[in-house]
DRENDO-1510 file (C-alpha; in Angstrom, 1 decimal, always signed):
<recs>
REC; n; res; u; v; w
REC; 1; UNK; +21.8; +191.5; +199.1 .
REC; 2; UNK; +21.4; +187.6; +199.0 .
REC; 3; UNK; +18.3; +186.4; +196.7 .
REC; 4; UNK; +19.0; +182.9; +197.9 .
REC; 5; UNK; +15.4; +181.2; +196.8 .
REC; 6; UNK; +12.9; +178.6; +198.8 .
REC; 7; UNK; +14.9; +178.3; +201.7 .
REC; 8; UNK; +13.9; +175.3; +203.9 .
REC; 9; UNK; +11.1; +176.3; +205.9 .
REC; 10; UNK; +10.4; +179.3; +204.5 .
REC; 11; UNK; +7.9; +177.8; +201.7 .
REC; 12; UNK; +7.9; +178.4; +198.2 .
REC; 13; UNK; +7.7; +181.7; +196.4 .
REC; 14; UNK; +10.3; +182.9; +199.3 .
REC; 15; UNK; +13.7; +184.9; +199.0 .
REC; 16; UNK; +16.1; +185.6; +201.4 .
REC; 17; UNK; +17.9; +189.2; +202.2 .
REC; 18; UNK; +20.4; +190.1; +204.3 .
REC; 19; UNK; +20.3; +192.8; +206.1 .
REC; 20; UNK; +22.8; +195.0; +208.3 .
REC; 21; UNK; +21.5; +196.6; +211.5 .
REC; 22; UNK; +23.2; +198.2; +214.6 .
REC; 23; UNK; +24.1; +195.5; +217.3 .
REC; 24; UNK; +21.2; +197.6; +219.7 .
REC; 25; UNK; +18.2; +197.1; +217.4 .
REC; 26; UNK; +18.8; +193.7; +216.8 .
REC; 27; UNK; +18.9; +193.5; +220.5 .
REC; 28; UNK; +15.7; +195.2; +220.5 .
REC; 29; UNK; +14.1; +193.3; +218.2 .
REC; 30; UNK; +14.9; +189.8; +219.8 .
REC; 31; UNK; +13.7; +191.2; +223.5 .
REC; 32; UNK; +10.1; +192.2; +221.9 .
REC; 33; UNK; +9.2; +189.7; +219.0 .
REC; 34; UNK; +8.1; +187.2; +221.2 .
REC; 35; UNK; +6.6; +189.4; +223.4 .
REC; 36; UNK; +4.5; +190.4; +221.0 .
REC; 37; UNK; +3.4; +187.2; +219.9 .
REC; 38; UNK; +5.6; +186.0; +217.0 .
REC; 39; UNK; +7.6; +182.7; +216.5 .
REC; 40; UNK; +10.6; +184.0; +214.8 .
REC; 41; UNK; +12.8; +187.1; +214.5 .
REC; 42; UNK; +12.4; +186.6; +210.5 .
REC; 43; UNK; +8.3; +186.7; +211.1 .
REC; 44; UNK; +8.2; +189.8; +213.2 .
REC; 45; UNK; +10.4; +191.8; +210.5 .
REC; 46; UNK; +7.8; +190.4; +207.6 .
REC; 47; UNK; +5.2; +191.7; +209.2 .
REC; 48; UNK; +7.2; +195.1; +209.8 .
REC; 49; UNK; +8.2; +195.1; +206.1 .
REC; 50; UNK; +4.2; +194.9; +205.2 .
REC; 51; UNK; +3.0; +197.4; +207.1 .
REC; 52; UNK; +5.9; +199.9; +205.3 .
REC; 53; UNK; +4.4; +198.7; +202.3 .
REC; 54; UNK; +1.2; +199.2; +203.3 .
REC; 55; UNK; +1.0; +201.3; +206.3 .
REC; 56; UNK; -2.2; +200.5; +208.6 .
REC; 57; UNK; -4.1; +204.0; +209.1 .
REC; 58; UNK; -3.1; +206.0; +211.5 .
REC; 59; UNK; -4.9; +208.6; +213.6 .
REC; 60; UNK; -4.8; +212.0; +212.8 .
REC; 61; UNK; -3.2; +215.0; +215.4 .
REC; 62; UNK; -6.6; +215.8; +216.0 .
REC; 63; UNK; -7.9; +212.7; +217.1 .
REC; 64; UNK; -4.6; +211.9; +219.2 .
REC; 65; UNK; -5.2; +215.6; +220.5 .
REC; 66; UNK; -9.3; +214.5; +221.4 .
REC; 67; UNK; -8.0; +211.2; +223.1 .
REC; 68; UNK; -5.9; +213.2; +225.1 .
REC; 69; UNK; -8.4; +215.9; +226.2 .
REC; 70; UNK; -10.3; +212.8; +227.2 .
REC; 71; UNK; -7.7; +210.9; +229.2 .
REC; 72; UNK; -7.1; +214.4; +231.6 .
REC; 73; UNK; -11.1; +214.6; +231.7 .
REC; 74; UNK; -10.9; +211.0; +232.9 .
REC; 75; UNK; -7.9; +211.6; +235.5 .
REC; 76; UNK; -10.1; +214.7; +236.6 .
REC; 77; UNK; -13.0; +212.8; +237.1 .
REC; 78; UNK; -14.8; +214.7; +235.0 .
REC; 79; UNK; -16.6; +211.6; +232.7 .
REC; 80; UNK; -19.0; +209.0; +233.7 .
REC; 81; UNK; -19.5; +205.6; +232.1 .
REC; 82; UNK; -22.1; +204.6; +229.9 .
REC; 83; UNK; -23.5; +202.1; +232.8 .
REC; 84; UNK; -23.3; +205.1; +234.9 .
REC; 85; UNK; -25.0; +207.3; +232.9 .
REC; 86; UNK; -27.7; +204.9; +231.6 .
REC; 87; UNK; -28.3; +203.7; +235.2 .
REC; 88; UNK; -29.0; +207.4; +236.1 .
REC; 89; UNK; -31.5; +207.9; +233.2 .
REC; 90; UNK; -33.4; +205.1; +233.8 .
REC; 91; UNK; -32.5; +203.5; +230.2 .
REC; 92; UNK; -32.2; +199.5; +229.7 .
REC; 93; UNK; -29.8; +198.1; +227.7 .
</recs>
């Protein structure tokens, strides 16, 4: 591993790594970062290396199993929308 510090452009307080991965998910990696809305390669695998260091929260089996439910309910056309259901009650928003 390279600890090569402040790099140009990278700003101070900065160190470089190098990294080894497999040919494909460096492929991956350059077909989605900018689809996702990041300017660099080296900024979308920051922001990757955060979140392992502090993972964002993440939905339980239960609630995944709910949304499900929900979606087939949906597809079944067994749920109405809040307009729909307000409209039919009489409410204002």
């Amino acid at each position: 591993m390279s600890t090569d510090t402040n790099d140009a452009g990278e700003g101070n307080g900065t160190s470089k790594i190098d990294v080894r991965v497999p040919d494909q998910l460096l492929e991956a990696i350059d077909k989605e970062y900018e689809r996702r809305g990041y300017t660099s390669r080296s900024e979308a695998i920051r922001d990757a290396l955060r979140d392992w260091i502090d993972p964002p929260e993440r939905l339980s089996e239960e609630v995944l199993d709910a949304l499900e439910d929900s979606r087939e309910q949906r597809e079944r056309g067994e749920t109405h929308s809040a307009d729909d259901v307000r409209e039919r009650l009489g409410l204002d928003e």
